[in-house]
VOBA-1610 file (N, C-alpha, C; in pm, whole numbers, padded with zeros to 5 digits, always signed):
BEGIN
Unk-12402+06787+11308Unk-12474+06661+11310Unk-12586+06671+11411Unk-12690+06653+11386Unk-12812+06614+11462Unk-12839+06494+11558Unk-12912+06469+11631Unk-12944+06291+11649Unk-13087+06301+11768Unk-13164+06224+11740Unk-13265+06176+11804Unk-13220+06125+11947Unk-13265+06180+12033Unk-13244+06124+12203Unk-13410+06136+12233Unk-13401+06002+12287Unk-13532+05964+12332Unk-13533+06048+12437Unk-13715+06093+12466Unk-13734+06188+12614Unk-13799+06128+12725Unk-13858+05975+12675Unk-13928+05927+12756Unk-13838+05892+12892Unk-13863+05900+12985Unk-13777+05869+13131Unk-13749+05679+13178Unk-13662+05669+13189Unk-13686+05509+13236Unk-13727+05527+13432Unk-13802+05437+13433Unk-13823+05401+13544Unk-13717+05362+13670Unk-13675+05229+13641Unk-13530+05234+13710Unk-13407+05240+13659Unk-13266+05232+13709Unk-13192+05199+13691Unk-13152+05364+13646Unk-12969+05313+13579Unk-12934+05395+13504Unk-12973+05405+13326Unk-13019+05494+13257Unk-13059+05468+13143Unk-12990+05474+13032Unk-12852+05461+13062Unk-12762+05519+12956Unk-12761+05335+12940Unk-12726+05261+13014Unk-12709+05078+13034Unk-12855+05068+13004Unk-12948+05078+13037Unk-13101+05027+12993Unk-13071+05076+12862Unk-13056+05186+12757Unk-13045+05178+12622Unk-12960+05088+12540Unk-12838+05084+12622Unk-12741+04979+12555Unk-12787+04840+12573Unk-12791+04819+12710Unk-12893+04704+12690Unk-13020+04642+12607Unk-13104+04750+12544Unk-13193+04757+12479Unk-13121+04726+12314Unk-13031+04787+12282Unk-12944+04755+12167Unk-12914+04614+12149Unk-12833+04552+12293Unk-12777+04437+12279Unk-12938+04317+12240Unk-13035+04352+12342Unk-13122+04295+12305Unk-13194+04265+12169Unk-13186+04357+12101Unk-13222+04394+11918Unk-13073+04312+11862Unk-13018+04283+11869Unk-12913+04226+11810Unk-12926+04089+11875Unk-12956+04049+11959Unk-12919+03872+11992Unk-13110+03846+11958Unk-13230+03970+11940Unk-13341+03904+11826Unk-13334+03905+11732Unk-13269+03979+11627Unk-13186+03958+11495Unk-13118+03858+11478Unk-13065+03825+11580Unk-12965+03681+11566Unk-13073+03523+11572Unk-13180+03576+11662Unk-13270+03435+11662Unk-13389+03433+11511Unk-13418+03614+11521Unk-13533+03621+11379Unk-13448+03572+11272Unk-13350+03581+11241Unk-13254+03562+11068Unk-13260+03617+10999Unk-13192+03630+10915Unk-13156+03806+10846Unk-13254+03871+10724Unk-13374+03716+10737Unk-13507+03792+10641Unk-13568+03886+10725Unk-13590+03882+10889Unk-13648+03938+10942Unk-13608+04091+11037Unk-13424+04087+10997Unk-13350+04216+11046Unk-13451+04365+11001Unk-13453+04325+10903Unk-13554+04521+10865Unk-13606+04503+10948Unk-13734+04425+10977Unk-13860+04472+11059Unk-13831+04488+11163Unk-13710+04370+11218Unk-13713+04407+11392Unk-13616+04558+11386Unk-13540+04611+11324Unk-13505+04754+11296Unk-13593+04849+11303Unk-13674+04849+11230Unk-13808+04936+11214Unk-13843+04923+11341Unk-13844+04822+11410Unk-13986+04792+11553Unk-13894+04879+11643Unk-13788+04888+11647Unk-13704+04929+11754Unk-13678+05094+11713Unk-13683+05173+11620Unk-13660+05284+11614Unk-13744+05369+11702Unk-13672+05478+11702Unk-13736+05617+11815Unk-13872+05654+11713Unk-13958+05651+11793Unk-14014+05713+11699Unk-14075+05911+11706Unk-14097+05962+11650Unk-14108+06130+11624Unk-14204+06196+11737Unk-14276+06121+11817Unk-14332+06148+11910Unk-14291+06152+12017Unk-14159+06057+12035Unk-14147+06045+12205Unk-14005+06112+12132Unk-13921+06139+12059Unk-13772+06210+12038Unk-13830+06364+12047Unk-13670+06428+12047Unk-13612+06545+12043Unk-13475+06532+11964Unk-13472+06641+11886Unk-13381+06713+11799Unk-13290+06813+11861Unk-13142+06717+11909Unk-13079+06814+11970Unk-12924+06822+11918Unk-12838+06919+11904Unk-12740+06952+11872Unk-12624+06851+11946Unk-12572+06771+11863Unk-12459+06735+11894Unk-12280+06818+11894Unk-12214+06788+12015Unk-12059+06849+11993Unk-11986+06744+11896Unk-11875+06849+11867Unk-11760+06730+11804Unk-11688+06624+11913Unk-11725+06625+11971Unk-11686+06515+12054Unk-11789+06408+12099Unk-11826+06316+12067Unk-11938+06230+12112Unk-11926+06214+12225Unk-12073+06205+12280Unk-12129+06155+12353Unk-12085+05976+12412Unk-12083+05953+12527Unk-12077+05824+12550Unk-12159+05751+12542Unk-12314+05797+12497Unk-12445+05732+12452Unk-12401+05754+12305Unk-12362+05823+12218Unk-12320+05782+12063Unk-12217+05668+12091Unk-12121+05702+12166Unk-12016+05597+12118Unk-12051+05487+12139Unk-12117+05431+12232Unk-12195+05323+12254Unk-12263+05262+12158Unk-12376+05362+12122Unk-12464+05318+12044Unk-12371+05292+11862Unk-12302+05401+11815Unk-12181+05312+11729Unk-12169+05206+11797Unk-12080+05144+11823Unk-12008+05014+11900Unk-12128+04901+11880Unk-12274+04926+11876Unk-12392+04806+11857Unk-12436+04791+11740Unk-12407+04959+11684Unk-12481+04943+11547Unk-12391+04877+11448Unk-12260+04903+11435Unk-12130+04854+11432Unk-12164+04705+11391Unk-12156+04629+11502Unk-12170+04460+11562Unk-12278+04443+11468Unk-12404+04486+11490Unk-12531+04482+11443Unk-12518+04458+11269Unk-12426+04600+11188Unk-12422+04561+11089Unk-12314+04446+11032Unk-12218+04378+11150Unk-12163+04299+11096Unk-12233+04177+11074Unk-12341+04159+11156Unk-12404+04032+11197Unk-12502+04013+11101Unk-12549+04157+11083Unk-12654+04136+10913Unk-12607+04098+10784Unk-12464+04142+10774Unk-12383+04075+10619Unk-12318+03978+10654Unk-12358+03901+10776Unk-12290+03774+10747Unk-12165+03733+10825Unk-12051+03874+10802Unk-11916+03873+10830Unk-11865+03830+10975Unk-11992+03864+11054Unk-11935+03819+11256Unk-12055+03742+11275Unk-12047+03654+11333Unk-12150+03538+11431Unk-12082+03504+11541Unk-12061+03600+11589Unk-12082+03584+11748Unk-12132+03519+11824Unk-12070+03417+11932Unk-12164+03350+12044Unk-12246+03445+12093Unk-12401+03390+12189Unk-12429+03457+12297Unk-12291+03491+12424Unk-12239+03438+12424Unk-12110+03403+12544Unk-12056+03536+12484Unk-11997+03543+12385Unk-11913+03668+12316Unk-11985+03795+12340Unk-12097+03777+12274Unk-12207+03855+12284Unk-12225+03964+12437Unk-12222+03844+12530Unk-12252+03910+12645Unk-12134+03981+12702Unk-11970+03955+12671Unk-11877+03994+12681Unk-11847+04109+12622Unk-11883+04126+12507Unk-11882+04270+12425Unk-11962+04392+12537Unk-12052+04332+12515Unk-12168+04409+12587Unk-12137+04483+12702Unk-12057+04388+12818Unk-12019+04424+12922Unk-11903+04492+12925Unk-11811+04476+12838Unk-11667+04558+12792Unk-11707+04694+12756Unk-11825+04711+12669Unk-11866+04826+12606Unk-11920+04950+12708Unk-12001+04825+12795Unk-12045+04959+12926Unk-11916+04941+13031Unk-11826+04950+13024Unk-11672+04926+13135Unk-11604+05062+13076Unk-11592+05041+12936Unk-11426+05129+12914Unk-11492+05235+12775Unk-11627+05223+12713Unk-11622+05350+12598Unk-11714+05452+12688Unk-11647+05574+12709Unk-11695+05688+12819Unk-11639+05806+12709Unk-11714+05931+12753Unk-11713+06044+12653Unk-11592+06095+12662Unk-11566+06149+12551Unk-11421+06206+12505Unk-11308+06114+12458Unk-11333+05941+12469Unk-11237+05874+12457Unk-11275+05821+12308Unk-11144+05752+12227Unk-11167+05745+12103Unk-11309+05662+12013Unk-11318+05662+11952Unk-11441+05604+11844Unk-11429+05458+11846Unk-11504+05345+11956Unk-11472+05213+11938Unk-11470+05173+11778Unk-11356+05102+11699Unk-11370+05075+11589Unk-11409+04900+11579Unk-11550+04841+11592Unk-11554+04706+11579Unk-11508+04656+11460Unk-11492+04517+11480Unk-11447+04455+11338Unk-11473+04285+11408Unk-11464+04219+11249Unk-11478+04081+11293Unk-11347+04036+11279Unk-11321+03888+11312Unk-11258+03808+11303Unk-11266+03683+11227Unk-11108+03596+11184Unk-11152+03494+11164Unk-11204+03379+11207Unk-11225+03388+11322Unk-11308+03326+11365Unk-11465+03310+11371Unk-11493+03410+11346Unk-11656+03479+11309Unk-11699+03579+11457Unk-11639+03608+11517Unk-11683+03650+11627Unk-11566+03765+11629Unk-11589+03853+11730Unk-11535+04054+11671Unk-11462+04082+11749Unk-11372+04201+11721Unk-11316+04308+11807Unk-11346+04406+11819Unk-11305+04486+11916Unk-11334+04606+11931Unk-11180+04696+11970Unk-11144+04806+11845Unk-10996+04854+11895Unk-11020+04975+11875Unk-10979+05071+12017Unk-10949+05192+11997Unk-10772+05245+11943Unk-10789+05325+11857Unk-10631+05354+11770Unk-10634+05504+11787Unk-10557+05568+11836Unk-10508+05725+11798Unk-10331+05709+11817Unk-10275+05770+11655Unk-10157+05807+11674Unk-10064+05689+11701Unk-10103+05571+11676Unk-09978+05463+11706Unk-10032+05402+11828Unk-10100+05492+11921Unk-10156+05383+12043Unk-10290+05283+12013Unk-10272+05158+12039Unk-10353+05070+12034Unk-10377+04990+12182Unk-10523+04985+12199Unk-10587+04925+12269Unk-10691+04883+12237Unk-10692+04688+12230Unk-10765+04624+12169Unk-10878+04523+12251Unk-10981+04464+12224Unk-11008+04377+12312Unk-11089+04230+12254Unk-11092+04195+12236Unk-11117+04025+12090Unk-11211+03929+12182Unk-11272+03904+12149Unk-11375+03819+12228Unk-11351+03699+12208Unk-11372+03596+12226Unk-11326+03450+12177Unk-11503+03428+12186Unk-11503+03301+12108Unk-11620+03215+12088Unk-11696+03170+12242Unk-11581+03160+12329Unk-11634+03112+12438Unk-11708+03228+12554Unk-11684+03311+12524Unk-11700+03443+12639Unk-11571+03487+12639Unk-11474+03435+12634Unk-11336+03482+12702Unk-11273+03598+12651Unk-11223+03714+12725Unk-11194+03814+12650Unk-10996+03860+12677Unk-10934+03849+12554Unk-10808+03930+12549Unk-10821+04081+12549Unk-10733+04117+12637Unk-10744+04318+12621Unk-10600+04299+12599Unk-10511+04343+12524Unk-10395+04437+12468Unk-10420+04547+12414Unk-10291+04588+12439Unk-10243+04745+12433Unk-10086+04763+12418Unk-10071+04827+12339Unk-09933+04876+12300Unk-09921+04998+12260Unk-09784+05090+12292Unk-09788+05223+12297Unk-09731+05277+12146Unk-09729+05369+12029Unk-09699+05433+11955Unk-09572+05396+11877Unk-09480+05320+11965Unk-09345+05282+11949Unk-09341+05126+11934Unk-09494+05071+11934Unk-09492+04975+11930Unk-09449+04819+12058Unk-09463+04915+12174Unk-09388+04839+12274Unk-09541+04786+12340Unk-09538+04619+12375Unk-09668+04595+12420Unk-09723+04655+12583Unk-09760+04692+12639Unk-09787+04770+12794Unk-09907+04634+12866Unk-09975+04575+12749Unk-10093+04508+12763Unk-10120+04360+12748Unk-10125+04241+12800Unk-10199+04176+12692Unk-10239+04045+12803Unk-10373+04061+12847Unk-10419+03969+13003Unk-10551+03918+12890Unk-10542+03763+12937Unk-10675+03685+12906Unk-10786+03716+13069Unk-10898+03723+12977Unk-11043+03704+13106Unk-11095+03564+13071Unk-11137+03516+13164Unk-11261+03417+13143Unk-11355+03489+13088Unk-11493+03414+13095Unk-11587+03440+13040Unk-11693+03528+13145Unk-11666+03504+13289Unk-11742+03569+13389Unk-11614+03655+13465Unk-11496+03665+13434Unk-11406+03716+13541Unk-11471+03849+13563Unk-11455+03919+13663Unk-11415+04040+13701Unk-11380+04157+13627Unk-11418+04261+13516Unk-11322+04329+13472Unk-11281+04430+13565Unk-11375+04492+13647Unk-11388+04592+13712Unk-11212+04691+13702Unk-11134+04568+13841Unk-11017+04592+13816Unk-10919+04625+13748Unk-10937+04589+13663Unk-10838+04680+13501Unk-10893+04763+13452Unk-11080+04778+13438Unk-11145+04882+13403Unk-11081+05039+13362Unk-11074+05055+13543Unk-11016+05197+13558Unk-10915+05242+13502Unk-10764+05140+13498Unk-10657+05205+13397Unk-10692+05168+13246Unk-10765+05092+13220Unk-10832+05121+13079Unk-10873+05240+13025Unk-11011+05287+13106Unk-11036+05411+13095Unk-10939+05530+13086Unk-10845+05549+13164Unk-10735+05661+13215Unk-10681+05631+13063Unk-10634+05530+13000Unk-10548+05511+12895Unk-10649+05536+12772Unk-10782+05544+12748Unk-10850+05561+12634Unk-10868+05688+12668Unk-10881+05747+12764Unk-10897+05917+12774Unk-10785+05981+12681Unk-10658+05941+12782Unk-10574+06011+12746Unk-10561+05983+12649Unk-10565+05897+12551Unk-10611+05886+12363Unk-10679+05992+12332Unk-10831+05982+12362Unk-10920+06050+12308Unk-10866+06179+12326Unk-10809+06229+12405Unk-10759+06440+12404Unk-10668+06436+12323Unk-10628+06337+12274Unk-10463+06382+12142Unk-10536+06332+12021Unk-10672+06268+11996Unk-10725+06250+11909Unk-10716+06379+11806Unk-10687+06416+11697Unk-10707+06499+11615Unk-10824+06517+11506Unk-10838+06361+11491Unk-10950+06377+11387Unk-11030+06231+11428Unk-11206+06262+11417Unk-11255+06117+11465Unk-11317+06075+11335Unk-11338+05925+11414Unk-11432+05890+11291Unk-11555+05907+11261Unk-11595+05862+11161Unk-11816+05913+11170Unk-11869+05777+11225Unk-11910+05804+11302Unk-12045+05745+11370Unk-12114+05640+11281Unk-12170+05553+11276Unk-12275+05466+11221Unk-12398+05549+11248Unk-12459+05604+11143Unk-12598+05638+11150Unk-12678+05512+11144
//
């Protein structure tokens, strides 16, 4: 598999969060343009052949792919209709996404809800770790191990703190991602 990585340098910050950020941004103007105007703002936002490079991807993604899955993901739920997400949700995804999907750990699988607003669950082998946004900002994280026994299941507000659970999040999607056997494909 191939993929376009922009070469241009960002100025400040870290740029792996300035791209995701840049994603989230294309998705909450999709959400204000309306879904006559999704192509174009798509088009406006692509890399274009001048400022990319053509570089070899591993079988293991990148934490800038998995990311960028995880928006394009959301992105195409929000174009057919299926998730309408608050901004509140919105910004909660966002911030969950740069917390706990890091390289080598499994393929965030988004999905909507009935509620109209999404999840995001990593699955290898019976382990599940999930995280559901509510309408309001508020975010559930569960997790349960292979055997089905729950290990997980804490409500956030809408501004809490994740930081703190972050880290054994991470430790627990790692150790997923190395017993992973087979992943999924990416959202081109």
């Amino acid at each position: 598999m191939t993929t376009l990585v922009e070469t241009r340098p960002f100025m400040k910050g870290d740029w792996l969060t300035q791209i995701s950020s840049s994603l989230t941004a294309s998705v909450r103007a999709a959400i204000e343009l309306g879904a006559g105007e999704v192509a174009r703002a798509q088009a406006v936002r692509r890399v274009s052949p001048a400022t990319a490079t053509i570089v070899d991807s591993s079988p293991v993604p990148t934490e800038f792919e998995l990311r960028v899955h995880a928006v394009r993901t959301l992105f195409a739920l929000m174009s057919s209709g299926r998730a309408d997400p608050s901004s509140a949700a919105l910004d909660t995804f966002q911030r969950t996404v740069d917390l706990l999907v890091r390289e080598g750990g499994p393929t965030p699988q988004v999905g909507d809800t009935a509620t109209g607003s999404v999840e995001i669950q990593w699955l290898v082998k019976g382990e599940l770790v999930s995280a559901l946004f509510a309408p309001s900002g508020e975010l559930n994280i569960y997790a349960e191990d292979a055997s089905g026994d729950v290990l997980l299941d804490i409500d956030f507000a809408q501004d809490a703190d994740l930081e703190p659970m972050a880290d054994s999040l991470r430790s627990r999607l790692a150790a997923m991602g190395s017993r992973a056997s087979a992943r999924l494909a990416l959202t081109s």
